[in-house]
Structures are given as structure tokens and as C-alpha cells.
Steps between C-alpha positions, in 0.01 A plus 500: 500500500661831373328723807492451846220741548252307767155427408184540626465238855241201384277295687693149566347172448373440833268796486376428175490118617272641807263716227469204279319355835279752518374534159427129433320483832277783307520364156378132634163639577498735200592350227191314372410884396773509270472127392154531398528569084195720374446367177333201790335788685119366460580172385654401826268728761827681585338805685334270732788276543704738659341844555251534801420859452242694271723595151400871578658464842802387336587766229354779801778409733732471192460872369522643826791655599774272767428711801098481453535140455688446794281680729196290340639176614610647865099593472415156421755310697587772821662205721745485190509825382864535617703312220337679222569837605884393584519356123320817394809650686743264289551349863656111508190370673372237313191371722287545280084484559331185357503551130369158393255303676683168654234239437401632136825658406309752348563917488323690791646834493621673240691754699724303755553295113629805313693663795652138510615534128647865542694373814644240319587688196880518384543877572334441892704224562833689487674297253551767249855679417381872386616564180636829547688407783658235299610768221638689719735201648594400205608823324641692755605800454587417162257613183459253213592620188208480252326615205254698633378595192381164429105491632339102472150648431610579159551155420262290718151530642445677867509189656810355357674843531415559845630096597847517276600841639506423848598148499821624247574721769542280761674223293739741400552610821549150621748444244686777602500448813683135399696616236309322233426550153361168347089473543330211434085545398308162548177514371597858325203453257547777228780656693322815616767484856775361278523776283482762742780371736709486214414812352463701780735385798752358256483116605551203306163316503388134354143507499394121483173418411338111439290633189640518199257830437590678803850554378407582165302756643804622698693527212235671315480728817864563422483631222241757576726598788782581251237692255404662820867579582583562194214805472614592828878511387421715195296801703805497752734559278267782317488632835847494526587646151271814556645573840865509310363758239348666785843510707672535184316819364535659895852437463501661141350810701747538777776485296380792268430697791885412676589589173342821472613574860850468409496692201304845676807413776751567299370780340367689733743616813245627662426476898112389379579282248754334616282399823444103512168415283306211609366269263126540635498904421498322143322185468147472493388250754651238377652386862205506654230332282687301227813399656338408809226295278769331337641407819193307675418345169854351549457428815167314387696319261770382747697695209766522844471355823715674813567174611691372201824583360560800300436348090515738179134553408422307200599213733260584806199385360515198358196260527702224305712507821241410736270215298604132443661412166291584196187643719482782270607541089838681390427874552500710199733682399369822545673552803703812686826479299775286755803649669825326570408362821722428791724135560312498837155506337596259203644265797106564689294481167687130444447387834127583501451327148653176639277537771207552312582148307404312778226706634199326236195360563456155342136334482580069518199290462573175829211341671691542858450262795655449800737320397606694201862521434557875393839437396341324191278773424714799593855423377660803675348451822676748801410622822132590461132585653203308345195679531129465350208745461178324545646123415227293481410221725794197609714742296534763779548252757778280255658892474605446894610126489745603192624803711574278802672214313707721225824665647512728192149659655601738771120660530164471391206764447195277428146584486233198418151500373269248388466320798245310371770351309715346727542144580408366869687249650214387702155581324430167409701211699324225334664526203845382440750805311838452368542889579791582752427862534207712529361798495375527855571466741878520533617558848520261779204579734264479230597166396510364816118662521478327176271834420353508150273797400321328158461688170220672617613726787820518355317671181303719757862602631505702159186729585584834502382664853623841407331539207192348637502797776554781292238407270618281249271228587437131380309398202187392738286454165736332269525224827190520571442366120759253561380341798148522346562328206698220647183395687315480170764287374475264828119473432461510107797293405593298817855601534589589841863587449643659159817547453487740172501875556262737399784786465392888407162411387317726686676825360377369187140434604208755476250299748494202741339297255757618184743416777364086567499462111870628429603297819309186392647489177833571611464208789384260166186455653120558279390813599185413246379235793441800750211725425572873575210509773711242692786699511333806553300319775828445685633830478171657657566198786842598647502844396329583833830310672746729306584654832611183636742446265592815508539510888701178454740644281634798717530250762772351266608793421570583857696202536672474256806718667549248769522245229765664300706575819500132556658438180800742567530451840559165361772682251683677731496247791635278247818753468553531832535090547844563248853513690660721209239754481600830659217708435084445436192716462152584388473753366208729382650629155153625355156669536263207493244679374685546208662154491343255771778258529727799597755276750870416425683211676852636563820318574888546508733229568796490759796684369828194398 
């Protein structure tokens, strides 16, 4: 490790060991919720199953506000009212009132449930690093040297942008902190992070991907980053060219005015004329409008930088300098005519250039494992950092096994998605598996739990409770259709269980009933067998229970936190069960309204 900064003070395994406790005692009890799939919402009577309250009571609590739901349940339950207002308090009481009825196992209140949920949340636990704290560790007093110039929105969506350009920032940071310069991308789709490490922070990046499409689309993305560039090149240097006739047409004035001065000198003996004239008596305001224009354009342009070496100014501001090799077409040659430059900046120019050779981003196309070797897919493999921006499924867990087992890797900056996705160990015993490693869960205490979550909580784990609270609710028609529809198909056809999907039929669909044909068809099943009036008939029968499913849906969506802090608690507890690990985090990297799975699993391994 090139620094020796100290970082941020984490949480050891213990503590997290002692939270894991906690949360499955919670999750034990809760997760039926999240188990429950709606598409078998009416089908399998899952309201009554496992909800003991009115729907309206439900989605009431849900939309009120913490502190009003808190003092509800102290109303409802005053011998108990205690806990709830010390987890209202983000207290470590976890006594919580009865939230599911012992003999039925059913929910009985709402309140003590979704207090529960918020208590066991990864940001009230305690187990997050801050990521501005972090920064601020790992860059010291020192300032990375960028292209600030270079803005991801104007290359990628909101989203995207918002994602790349703070997760770039702290894997650069990390590398600098270990004196790194080779990145490895798994899972770097069309190269969207790829590019702009390179580009940006100067870093030699392989972005592997397992589809063959993904990096053609990075390379395609390449080469609209070099048009891009290359645009971007060609107005600098404009900008550059008219600043030199500016300076050069000032300095065209002065001199006709020293000239001027000298020849009335000589000429003139005189006490008045021979008193010392001041360029400004003759100049219009040049100095104070133009020049000083030109000057914060250049300083716009990092045309000079007070923090590098004195160059000659056709060399200053050179974009060619900064980009990998061949990020941007040979500049024209309508260019400020060169000077002789100096040994010392020939010497600096050369040294840059052979940097830049090795500073590239190179899309491979490698269906990675845990047991990939990287040495046959990257043949100049050095000291390193893997990292991955929203790797899908086993892939961000595989991401951690490779960093722990490859001495090459010295740190990792991984964060997952698709948790639906991932393989469990346990889900289903009964069968036999030739599979050695899985998804979930990977650290000791769950094993020895033998905890599995099943496909269906682990999909709720991807709800997005952010969104859902600032107003960016859940389809409750287009499930409501779903669920709808697959009791029709129970009754009409016989089939109980279908394993087809509909997909994005009901975007498509201008009623209910357009909506059973197109999904009929679709399924291969005769929609000319079912009369519209029977279809119709059993929209008009559950559309008075729309609230239930509706009610039953934030309750998932309420959950699903706890769920997803499972799964990296299960990450980063993992980590902290290495011996050569020196450093490990979780770390919030981005606004999760914007991007719900917004956490990074951080590591750094023992300095040799």
C-alpha cells in the first residue's frame, strides 16, 4: 500500500456477528411477507394467510409519518410503548411489542412491524462507513489531478452519470491511495465506468463482460467517446488560437506605443515630456476587460495550472496529453505555429506519451467465475483493484472470492444487484448440486444457520423504498392484472403453476380484457375458449380487493431493507473472516432514490 494514511475505524466481526442475531430473530417471523410472490396473491388467499388487519389499516399506518406511528402503537400497546419510542430514537432496544400473533403467525400490528424494519435497516444498524469520511482518508491533503472538464451526463443518462461519477471517484482515490494503476471491470457491460476511469482519472481499465454484445457495445461506446473528444479537442484548440491573436494583437499595441514613447523621448528634452508615460494613459481598456477575459478563459481551459511546471504555451494545453492512446483523432493542422521548445519539456512530453500507452481501456468478452484464472484472460496482469458497478447476481459475490484468493488483487470496490439472481446454498436441500460455491450465503454464521432466503424475498430485496416514499410508487394495477389473471388461468385452464412470463404486456394493453387476450396468447393458451364476460366477470370480483394487494405490497416494500442488509452483512462479514485483509466497509456511495442498490462492499488487503 503506497499511503499510510489511516482509514475510517469499522465495526469488527463480532459486532456484526451479534447484529446478524438480531435481525434473523426479526426476519424469522417476517419473512413469509416477503416470500409470498403476488402473481399467487388470490390464487393462494395470501391476505388472509398472513395479514390479520383491515387492508385500509395497513396502508393508514404505512403513510403516516415514523413518529405518528410510533405513538399509535404506544396507544394501542401502553404496557409496551417503551421500545418503540427508543427505536423511534435509533436506541439499541430491540424488545419489540408482539408483531405477529404466536399461535397463527399472522401480522397484528402494523406499527411495532414497520418500526421493526427501520430499526433493522443497514443505515440504523451502524454498519455503514460514510462516504465522505472515506474520501477524505484516502486523499489527504492531496488533490487528484483530473479533467474536470470532462462531465458524464454528456455521454450517459442521469442515472448512469450520477453512479459512474462518484464511484470513479472513489476507485481512483483507492488506487491512489495504493499506488495502483491497473483496474479490472467485471461485469462492465457497455463500459460506461470503464471508459470514464480511463479517460478521466488516467487508469488502465479491462472491462470484462460474459456477453459477447456488451463489449461490442463498449467498443462502440468508444468510439463515440473519441468523436466526443475529438469535438471537444477541436473547440479547445479554437479557444486557444483566438486567445494568441488576442495576446498577440495586445502585444502588437504595446510595442507601438513603447515605440512611440521612445521616439517623443529622444526628441523632446523637455522636463514634461520626458516624464515616465504609463502604458494605461494610452491603451484603451484592454487590461481590464480583454486581457483579463483572456486570462479566466485560460484558466477555464487549464491553458496553465500554478501547480505545474512552467511549459512554453503551445505545450500547456494539450488534451492528447491527458487521454489514453488514440481516444481522440490527429488534430488538424491548423494549429498556433510551434516554437523550439525546451530539452526539459521534450524529456516531460516523452514521458507522458509512454505513460499514456499503458493507460487504455480494453473491453474482453470472459464468462468469469470464481475460479477464473485472470492471468489467462489478462496477459499483463499487475498489482490491481477489481471493482463492479451493479454486477449482477453470483457475479458480485464471485467479485469477492477472486479478490480474496488472487495476490495480484490488492482491493475491491463492488456493488451487486439482482439479488434475485443469486444462487442459495440452502433453498432447496433435497436436491443433490455439484455446485461448490454460491451465491449466498458466504460467511460462516450463516452457514452454520444454514439460512436461505428463496427467490422470492430475495427479489423483494430489490424494491426500491426510497422511491416508493417520495412518490414513485408501485405499479398496483399492472399487479393487480397479474395476480388477476393468473387465477383465471388456475380456473379456465387448470394450471396451477406456470412457469412462462407474461413480460411488459400490460404497457402494451389498453384494458383488462385486451390485457387477458395478449397474455393468453403469449402463455400459448386459447384465449377463443374464454368469453369476454368471464373475464370481465373476474375483474369486477377482485377489483374491490385491490387494496389488499396493494396494502400487501408496501409491506414488502418495507421489508425489503432488512432483506438486502442481510445479504451484505453477509458480504462484509464474509471479509472480515480473511487473515490478509487489512481493511473492509459498506459503504453508501449513492442516492437511492436515484439508484436503489446504492451500497459498495469495500476492501484493502494487508500491505507484503
Amino acid at each position: 500500500m503506497a499511503a499510510s494514511r489511516p482509514l475510517p475505524v469499522t465495526q469488527g466481526l463480532p459486532t456484526l456477528c451479534a447484529k446478524f442475531q438480531e435481525l434473523l430473530r426479526f426476519l424469522r417471523e417476517a419473512l413469509s411477507i416477503s416470500s409470498a410472490h403476488t402473481v399467487d396473491f388470490y390464487t393462494e388467499s395470501v391476505w388472509e394467510k398472513l395479514v390479520d388487519l383491515p387492508p385500509e389499516t395497513v396502508l393508514a399506518a404505512l403513510r403516516r409519518p415514523a413518529a405518528a406511528a410510533a405513538a399509535t402503537a404506544a396507544e394501542a400497546q401502553p404496557s409496551e410503548a417503551r421500545p418503540l419510542v427508543e427505536v423511534e430514537r435509533g436506541s439499541g432496544i430491540t424488545d419489540f411489542p408482539k408483531i405477529f400473533c404466536e399461535t397463527s403467525q399472522k401480522l397484528v400490528n402494523v406499527e411495532a412491524f414497520a418500526l421493526a424494519a427501520k430499526y433493522y435497516s443497514i443505515q440504523n444498524l451502524g454498519i455503514c462507513t460514510p462516504f465522505e469520511q472515506l474520501l477524505v482518508a484516502l486523499q489527504g491533503n492531496q488533490k487528484q489531478k483530473t479533467d474536470e472538464n470532462m462531465k458524464p451526463d454528456e455521454f450517459m443518462n442521469l442515472k448512469k452519470s450520477h453512479e459512474v461519477q462518484a464511484m470513479s471517484e472513489l476507485i481512483s482515490s483507492i488506487a491512489d491511495y495504493c499506488g495502483i494503476k491497473q483496474i479490472i471491470d467485471l461485469g462492465s457491460g457497455k463500459g460506461y465506468l470503464s471508459s470514464f476511469l480511463s479517460l478521466k482519472y488516467n487508469l488502465n481499465v479491462y472491462g470484462i463482460d460474459s456477453s459477447n454484445t456488451n463489449t461490442h457495445g463498449a467498443e462502440e461506446r468508444n468510439k463515440k467517446l473519441k468523436k466526443h473528444w475529438k469535438v471537444y479537442h477541436r473547440r479547445s484548440n479554437l479557444d486557444v488560437n483566438e486567445m494568441g491573436l488576442q495576446m498577440a494583437e495586445e502585444r502588437k499595441v504595446q510595442d507601438e506605443i513603447k515605440c512611440k514613447a521612445d521616439i517623443e523621448g529622444v526628441c523632446n528634452n523637455s522636463t514634461t515630456n520626458q516624464e515616465k508615460l504609463s502604458t494605461s494613459d494610452f491603451l484603451p481598456d484592454f487590461s481590464g476587460s480583454v486581457i483579463s477575459n483572456i486570462r479566466k478563459q485560460m484558466e477555464n481551459l487549464h491553458v496553465y495550472s500554478h501547480q505545474e511546471e512552467n511549459l512554453c504555451f503551445e505545450n500547456t494545453f494539450s488534451l492528447r496529453d491527458l487521454l489514453p492512446i488514440n481516444a481522440i483523432e490527429p488534430a488538424s493542422s491548423c494549429q498556433i505555429p510551434k516554437r523550439k521548445m525546451p530539452e526539459a519539456n521534450k524529456k516531460r512530453r516523452k514521458m507522458i506519451s509512454k505513460s499514456n500507452e499503458s493507460n487504455i481501456y480494453s473491453p474482453l468478452t470472459s464468462f468469469i467465475t470464481a475460479d477464473s484464472e485472470l492471468h489467462d484472460i489478462i496477459k499483463d496482469l499487475e498489482d490491481c483493484l477489481m471493482v463492479g458497478l451493479h454486477t449482477c447476481g453470483d457475479l458480485a459475490p464471485n467479485t469477492l472470492r477472486i479478490f480474496t484468493s488472487k495476490s495480484e488483487i490488492k482491493g475491491v470496490c463492488s456493488v451487486g444487484c439482482c439479488y434475485h439472481l443469486l444462487s442459495e446454498e440452502f433453498e432447496n436441500p433435497q436436491k443433490e448440486y455439484t455446485q461448490e460455491k454460491w451465491g449466498f450465503p458466504m460467511c460462516h454464521y450463516l452457514k452454520e444457520e444454514r439460512w436461505f432466503c428463496g427467490r422470492n424475498a430475495r427479489m423483494s430485496a430489490c424494491l426500491a423504498l426510497e422511491r416508493v416514499a417520495v412518490g414513485q410508487g408501485l405499479p398496483t394495477e399492472s399487479l393487480f392484472y397479474r395476480a388477476v389473471l393468473q387465477d383465471i388461468i388456475k380456473d379456465c385452464y387448470g394450471i396451477t403453476k406456470c412457469d412462462r412470463h407474461v413480460g411488459k404486456i400490460y404497457a402494451k394493453s389498453s384494458s383488462f380484457l385486451d390485457y387477458v387476450k395478449k397474455s393468453l396468447k403469449k402463455l400459448g393458451l386459447d384465449e377463443s375458449k374464454l368469453p369476454e364476460k368471464t373475464i370481465m366477470d373476474y375483474y369486477e370480483k377482485y377489483k374491490p380487493r385491490m387494496n389488499e394487494l396493494e396494502a400487501f405490497n408496501m409491506l414488502k416494500v418495507v421489508l425489503a431493507p432488512c432483506i438486502e442488509t442481510l445479504i451484505l452483512l453477509d458480504r462484509l462479514c464474509y471479509l472480515k473472516e480473511q487473515d490478509d485483509i487489512a481493511w473492509s466497509a459498506l459503504v453508501k456511495l449513492f442516492d437511492p432514490v436515484k439508484s436503489p442498490r446504492c451500497y459498495a462492499i469495500i476492501a484493502l488487503k494487508k500491505q507484503q
